[in-house]
Backbone as JSON Lines, residues from 0, in Angstrom:
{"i":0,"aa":"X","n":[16.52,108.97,126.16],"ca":[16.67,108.63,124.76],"c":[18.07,108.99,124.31]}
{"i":1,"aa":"X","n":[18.52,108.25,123.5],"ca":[20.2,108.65,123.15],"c":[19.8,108.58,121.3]}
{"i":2,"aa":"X","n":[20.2,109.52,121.0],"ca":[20.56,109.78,119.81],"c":[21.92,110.12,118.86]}
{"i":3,"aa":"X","n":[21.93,110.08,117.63],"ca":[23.25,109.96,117.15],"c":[23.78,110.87,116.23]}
{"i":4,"aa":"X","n":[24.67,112.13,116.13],"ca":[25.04,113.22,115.13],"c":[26.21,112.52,114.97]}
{"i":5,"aa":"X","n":[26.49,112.66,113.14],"ca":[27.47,112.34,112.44],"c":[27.6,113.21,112.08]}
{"i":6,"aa":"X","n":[29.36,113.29,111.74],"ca":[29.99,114.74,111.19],"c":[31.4,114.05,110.51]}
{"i":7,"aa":"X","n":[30.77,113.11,109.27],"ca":[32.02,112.62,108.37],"c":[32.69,113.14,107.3]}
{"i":8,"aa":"X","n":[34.16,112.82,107.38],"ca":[34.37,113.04,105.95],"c":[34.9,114.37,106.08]}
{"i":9,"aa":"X","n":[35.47,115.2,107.19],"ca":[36.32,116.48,107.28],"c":[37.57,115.99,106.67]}
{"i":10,"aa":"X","n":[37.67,116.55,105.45],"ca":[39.3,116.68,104.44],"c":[39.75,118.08,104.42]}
{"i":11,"aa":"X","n":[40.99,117.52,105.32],"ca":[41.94,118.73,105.61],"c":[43.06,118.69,105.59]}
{"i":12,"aa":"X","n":[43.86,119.76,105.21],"ca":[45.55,119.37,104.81],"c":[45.81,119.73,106.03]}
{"i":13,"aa":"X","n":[46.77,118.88,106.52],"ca":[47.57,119.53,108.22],"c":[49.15,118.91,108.17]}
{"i":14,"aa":"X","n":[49.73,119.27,109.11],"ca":[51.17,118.77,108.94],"c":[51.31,118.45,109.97]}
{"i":15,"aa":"X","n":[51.06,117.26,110.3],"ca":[50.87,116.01,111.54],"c":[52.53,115.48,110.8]}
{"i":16,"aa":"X","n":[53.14,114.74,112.22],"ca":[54.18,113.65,111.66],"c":[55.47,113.5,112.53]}
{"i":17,"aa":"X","n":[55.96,112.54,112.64],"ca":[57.53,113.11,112.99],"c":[58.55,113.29,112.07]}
{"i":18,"aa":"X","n":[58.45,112.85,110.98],"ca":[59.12,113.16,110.38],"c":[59.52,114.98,110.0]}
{"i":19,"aa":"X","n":[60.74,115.73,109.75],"ca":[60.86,116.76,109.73],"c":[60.09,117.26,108.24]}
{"i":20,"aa":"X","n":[59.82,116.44,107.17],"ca":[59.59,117.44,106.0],"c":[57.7,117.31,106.38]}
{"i":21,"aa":"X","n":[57.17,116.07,107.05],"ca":[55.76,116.29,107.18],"c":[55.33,117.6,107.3]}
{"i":22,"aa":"X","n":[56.15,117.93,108.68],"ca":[56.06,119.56,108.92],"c":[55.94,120.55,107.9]}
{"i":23,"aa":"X","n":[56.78,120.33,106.89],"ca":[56.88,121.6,105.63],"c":[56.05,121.22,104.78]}
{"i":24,"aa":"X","n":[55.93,120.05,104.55],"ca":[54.85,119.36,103.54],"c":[53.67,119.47,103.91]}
{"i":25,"aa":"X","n":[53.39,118.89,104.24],"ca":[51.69,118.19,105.32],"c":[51.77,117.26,104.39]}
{"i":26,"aa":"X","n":[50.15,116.9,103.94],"ca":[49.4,116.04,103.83],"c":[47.91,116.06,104.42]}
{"i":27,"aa":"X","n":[46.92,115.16,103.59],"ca":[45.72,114.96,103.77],"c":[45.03,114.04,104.44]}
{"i":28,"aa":"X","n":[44.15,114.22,105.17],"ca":[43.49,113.76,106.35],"c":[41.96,113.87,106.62]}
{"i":29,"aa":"X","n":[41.13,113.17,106.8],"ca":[39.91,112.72,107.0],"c":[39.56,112.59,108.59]}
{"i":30,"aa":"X","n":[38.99,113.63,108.98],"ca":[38.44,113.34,110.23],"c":[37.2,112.87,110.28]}
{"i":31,"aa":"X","n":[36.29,111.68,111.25],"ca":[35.35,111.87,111.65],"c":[34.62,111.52,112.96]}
{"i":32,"aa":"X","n":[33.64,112.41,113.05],"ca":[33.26,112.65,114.78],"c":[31.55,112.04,115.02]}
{"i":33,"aa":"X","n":[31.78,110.72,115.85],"ca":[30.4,110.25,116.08],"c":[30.04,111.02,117.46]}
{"i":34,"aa":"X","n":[29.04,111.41,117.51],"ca":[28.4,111.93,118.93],"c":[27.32,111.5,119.2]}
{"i":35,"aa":"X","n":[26.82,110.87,120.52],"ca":[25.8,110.29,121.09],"c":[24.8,111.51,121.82]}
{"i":36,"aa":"X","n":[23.53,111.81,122.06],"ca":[23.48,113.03,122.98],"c":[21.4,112.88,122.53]}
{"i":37,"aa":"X","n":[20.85,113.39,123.4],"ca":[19.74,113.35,123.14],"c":[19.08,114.35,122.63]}
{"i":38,"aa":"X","n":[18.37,114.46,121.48],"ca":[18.45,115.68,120.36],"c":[16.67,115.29,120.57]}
{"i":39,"aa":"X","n":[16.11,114.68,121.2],"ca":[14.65,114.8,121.1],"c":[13.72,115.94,121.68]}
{"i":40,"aa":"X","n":[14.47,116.69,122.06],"ca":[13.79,118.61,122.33],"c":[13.9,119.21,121.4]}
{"i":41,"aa":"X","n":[15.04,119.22,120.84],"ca":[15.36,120.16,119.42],"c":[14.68,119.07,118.32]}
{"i":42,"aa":"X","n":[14.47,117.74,118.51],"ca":[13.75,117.32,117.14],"c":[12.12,117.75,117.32]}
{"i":43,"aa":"X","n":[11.78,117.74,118.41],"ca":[10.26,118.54,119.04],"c":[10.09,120.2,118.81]}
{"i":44,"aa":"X","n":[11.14,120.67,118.83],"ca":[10.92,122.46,118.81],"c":[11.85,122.75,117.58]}
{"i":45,"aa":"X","n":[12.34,122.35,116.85],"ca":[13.27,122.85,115.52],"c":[14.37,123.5,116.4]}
{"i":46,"aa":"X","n":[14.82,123.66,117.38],"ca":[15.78,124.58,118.03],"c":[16.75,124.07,117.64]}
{"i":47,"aa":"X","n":[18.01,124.74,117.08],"ca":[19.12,124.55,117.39],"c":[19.59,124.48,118.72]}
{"i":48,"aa":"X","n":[19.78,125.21,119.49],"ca":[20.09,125.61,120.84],"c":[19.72,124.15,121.65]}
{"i":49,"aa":"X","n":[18.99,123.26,121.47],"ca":[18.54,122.41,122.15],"c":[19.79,120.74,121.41]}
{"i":50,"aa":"X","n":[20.51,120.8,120.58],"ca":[21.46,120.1,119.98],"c":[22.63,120.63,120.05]}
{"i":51,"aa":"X","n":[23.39,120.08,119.18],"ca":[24.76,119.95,118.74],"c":[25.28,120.63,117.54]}
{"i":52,"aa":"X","n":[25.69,122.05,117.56],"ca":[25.23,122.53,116.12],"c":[27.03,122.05,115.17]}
{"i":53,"aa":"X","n":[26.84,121.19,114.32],"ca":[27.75,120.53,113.53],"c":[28.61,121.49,113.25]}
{"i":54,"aa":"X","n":[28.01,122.65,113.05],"ca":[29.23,123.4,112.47],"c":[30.52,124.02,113.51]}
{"i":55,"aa":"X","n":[29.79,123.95,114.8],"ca":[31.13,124.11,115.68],"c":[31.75,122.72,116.08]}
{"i":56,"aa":"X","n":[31.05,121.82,115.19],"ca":[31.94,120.61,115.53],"c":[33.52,120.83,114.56]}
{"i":57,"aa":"X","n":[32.48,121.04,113.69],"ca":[33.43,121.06,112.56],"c":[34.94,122.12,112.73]}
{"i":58,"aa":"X","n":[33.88,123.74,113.34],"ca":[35.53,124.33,113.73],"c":[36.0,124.1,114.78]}
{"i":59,"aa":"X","n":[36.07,123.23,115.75],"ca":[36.84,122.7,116.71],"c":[38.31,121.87,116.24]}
{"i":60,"aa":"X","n":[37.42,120.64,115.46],"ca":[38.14,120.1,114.3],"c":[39.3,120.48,113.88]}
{"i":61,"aa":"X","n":[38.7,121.77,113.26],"ca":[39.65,122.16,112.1],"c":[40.98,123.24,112.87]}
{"i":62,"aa":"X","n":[40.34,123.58,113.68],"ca":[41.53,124.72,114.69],"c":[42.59,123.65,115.19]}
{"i":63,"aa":"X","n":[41.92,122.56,116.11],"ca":[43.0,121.55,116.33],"c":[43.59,120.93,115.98]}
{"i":64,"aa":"X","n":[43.33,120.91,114.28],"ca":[43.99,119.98,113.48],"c":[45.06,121.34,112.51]}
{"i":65,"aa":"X","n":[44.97,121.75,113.01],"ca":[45.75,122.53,112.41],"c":[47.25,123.26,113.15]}
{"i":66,"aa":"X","n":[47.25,122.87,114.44],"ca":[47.85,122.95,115.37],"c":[49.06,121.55,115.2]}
{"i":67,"aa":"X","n":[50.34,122.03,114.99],"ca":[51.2,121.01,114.37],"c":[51.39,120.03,115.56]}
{"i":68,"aa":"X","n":[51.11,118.41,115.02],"ca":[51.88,117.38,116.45],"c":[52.53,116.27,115.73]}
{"i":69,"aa":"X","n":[53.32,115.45,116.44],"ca":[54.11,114.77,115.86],"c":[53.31,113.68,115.42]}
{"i":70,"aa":"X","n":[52.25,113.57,116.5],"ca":[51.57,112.35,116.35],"c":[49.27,112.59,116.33]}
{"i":71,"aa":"X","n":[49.17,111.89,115.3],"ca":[48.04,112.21,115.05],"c":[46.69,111.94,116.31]}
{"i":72,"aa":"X","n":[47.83,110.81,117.42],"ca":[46.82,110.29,118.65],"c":[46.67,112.12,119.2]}
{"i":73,"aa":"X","n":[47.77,112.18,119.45],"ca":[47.85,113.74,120.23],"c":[46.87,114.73,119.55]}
{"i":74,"aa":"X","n":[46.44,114.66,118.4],"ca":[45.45,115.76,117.9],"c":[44.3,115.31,118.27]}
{"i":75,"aa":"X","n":[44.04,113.56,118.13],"ca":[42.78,113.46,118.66],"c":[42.17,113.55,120.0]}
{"i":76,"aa":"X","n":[43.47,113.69,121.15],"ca":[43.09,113.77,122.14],"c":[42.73,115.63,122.62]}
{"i":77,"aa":"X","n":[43.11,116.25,121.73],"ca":[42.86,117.78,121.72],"c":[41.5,117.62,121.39]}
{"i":78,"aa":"X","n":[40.55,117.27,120.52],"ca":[39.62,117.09,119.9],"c":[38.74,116.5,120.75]}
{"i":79,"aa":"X","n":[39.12,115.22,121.0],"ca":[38.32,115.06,122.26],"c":[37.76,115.85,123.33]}
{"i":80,"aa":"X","n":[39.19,116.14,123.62],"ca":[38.68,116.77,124.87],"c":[38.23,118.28,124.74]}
{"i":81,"aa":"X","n":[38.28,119.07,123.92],"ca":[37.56,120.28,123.43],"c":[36.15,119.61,123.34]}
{"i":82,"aa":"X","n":[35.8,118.79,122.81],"ca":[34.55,118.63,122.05],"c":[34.19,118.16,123.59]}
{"i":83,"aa":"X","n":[34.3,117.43,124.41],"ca":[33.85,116.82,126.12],"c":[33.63,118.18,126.5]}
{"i":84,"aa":"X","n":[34.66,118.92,126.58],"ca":[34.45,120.52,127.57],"c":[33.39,121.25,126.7]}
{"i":85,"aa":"X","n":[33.4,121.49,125.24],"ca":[31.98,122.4,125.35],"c":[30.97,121.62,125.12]}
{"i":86,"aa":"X","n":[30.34,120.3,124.83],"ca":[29.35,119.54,124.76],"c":[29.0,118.87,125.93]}
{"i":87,"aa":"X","n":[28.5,119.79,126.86],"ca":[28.05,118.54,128.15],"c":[26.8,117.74,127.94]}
{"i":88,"aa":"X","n":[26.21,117.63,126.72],"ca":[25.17,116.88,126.7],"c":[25.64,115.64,126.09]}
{"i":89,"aa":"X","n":[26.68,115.59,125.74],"ca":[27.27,114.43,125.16],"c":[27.22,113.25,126.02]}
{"i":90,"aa":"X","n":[26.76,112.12,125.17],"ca":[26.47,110.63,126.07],"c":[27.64,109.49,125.74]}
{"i":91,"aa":"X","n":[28.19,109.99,124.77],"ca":[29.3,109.35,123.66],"c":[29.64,109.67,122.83]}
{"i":92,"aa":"X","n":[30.78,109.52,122.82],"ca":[32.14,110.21,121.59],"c":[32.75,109.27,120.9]}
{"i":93,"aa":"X","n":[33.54,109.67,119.43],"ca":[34.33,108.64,119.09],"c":[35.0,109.95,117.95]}
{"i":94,"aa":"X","n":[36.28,109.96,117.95],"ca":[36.88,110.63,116.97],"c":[37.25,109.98,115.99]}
{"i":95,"aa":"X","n":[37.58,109.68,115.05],"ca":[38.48,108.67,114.22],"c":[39.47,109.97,113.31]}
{"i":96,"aa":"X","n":[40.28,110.07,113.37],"ca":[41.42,110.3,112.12],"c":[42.16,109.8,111.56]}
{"i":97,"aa":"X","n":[42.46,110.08,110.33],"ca":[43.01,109.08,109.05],"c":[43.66,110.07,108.36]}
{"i":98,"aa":"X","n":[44.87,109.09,108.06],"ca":[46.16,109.58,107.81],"c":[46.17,109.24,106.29]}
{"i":99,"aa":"X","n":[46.06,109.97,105.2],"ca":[45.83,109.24,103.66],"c":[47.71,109.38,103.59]}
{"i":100,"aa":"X","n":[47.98,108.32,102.41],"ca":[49.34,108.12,102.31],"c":[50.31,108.53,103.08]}
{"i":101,"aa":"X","n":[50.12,107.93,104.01],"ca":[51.06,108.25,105.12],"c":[53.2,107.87,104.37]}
{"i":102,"aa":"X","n":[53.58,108.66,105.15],"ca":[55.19,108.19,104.45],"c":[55.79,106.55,104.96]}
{"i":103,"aa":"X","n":[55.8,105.82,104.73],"ca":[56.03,104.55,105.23],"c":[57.19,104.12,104.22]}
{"i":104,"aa":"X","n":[57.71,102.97,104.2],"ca":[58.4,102.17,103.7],"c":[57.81,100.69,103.25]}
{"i":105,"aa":"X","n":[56.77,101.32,102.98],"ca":[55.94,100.12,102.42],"c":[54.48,100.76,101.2]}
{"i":106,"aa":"X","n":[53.39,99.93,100.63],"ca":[52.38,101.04,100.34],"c":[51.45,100.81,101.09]}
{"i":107,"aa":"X","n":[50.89,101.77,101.8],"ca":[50.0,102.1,102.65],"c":[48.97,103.16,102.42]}
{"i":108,"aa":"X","n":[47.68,102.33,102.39],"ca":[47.09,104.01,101.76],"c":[46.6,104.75,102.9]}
{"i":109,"aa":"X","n":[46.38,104.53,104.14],"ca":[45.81,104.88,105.56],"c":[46.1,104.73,106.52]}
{"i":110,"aa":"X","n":[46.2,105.41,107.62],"ca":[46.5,105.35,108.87],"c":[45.51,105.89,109.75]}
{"i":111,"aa":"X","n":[44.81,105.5,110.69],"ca":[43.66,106.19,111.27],"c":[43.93,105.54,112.77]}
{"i":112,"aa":"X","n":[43.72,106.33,113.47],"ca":[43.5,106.23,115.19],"c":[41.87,106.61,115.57]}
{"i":113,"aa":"X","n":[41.38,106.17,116.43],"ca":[39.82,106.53,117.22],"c":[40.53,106.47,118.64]}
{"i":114,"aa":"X","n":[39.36,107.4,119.07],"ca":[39.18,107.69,120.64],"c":[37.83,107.58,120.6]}
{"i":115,"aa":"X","n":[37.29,106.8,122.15],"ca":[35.81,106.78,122.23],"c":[35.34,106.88,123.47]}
{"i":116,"aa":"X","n":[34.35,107.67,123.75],"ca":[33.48,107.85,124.94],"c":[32.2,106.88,125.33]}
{"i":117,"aa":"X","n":[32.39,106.07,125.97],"ca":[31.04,105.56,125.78],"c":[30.67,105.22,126.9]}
């Protein structure tokens, strides 16, 4: 059985960018993390222990996104692959991050990259 944990909608200031003032500045950002994994023991016994407990999704997230990179692919591939190494029950992944007003030369309200396991 494959089942599905959502963990949308992480808003967090980080200072992703190449640009040099991103760094001093940051900016705001929307992560979110689809996970595939079969949760029908823990939906049978109430266990946590038998799932995915969201909230260390969430501080995985937030430690790696907080870790300065030039480029927002590079955070998601930290994320990824943290979240692969401690979730071996995982059947499928997908990160998405989004870049709100990114600095451009145009108006742009978003920028978002995904990575996916499937």
């Amino acid at each position: 059985m494959t089942n599905t944990i959502n963990v949308e909608g992480i808003k967090l200031y980080a200072y992703h960018g190449c640009l040099e003032e991103e760094g001093k500045i940051g900016g705001n950002y929307i992560v979110d993390v689809y996970m595939q994994t079969d949760f029908s023991e823990a939906a049978l016994s109430d266990d946590l222990n038998k799932t995915i407990d969201y909230c260390e999704v969430y501080e995985i997230v937030k430690t790696e996104m907080a870790i300065r990179s030039k480029l927002i692919e590079h955070v998601g591939q930290r994320i990824y692959d943290k979240m692969i190494t401690r979730f071996s029950a995982l059947t499928g992944l997908r990160i998405k991050i989004t870049k709100l007003l990114p600095p451009m030369n145009g108006n742009v309200a978003q920028v978002s990259i995904e990575i996916t396991l499937s």
